[in-house]
N, C-alpha and C positions, 0 to 999 in steps of 0.2 A: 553814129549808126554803123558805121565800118565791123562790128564785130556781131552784128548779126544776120543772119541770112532772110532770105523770102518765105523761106517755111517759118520759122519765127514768125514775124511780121502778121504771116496770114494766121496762125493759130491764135495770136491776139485779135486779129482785126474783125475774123469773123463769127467770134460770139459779140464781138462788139456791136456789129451789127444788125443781128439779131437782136438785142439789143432793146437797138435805136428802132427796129423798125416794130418793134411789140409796144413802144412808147411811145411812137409817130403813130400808131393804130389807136394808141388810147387819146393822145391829145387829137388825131385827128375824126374820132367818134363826136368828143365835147366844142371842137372849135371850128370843123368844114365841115361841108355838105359830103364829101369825099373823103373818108378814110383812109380807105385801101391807096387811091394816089396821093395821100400824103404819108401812108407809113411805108410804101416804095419809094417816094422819094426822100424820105429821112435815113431810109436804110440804105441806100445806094450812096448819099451824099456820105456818109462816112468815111469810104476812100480820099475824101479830099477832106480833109477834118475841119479846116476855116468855115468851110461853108457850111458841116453838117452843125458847128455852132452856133450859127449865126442864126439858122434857119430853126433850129429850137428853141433860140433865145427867143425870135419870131416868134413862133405858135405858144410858147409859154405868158408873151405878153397880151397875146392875140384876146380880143371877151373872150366869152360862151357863147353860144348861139342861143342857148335860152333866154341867156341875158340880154344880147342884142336886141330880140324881136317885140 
């Protein structure tokens, strides 16, 4: 990573996280009761990436809530 700057970095990271958080808004429409704080917190979690995988692999194995009920 030595050969590239902050401005790089940021021009990839944040459509990346737009993203994340347009796909945390749709899994968190079919999987919580809470969207909006789950496609904030999918979209924030990006900055640290372990975690923003971890937390998708989360809600992707998460049911439905239709199906739950």
């Amino acid at each position: 990573m030595s050969n590239y700057d902050i401005q790089t970095i940021f021009q990839w990271l944040i459509p990346v996280a737009i993203i994340m958080t347009v796909v945390g808004f749709i899994l968190g429409k079919r999987k919580t009761d809470k969207p909006i704080l789950t496609a904030l917190s999918l979209g924030i979690s990006v900055f640290v990436p372990i975690v923003a995988v971890v937390y998708l692999i989360y809600l992707l194995n998460k049911p439905d809530q239709a199906a739950a009920k």
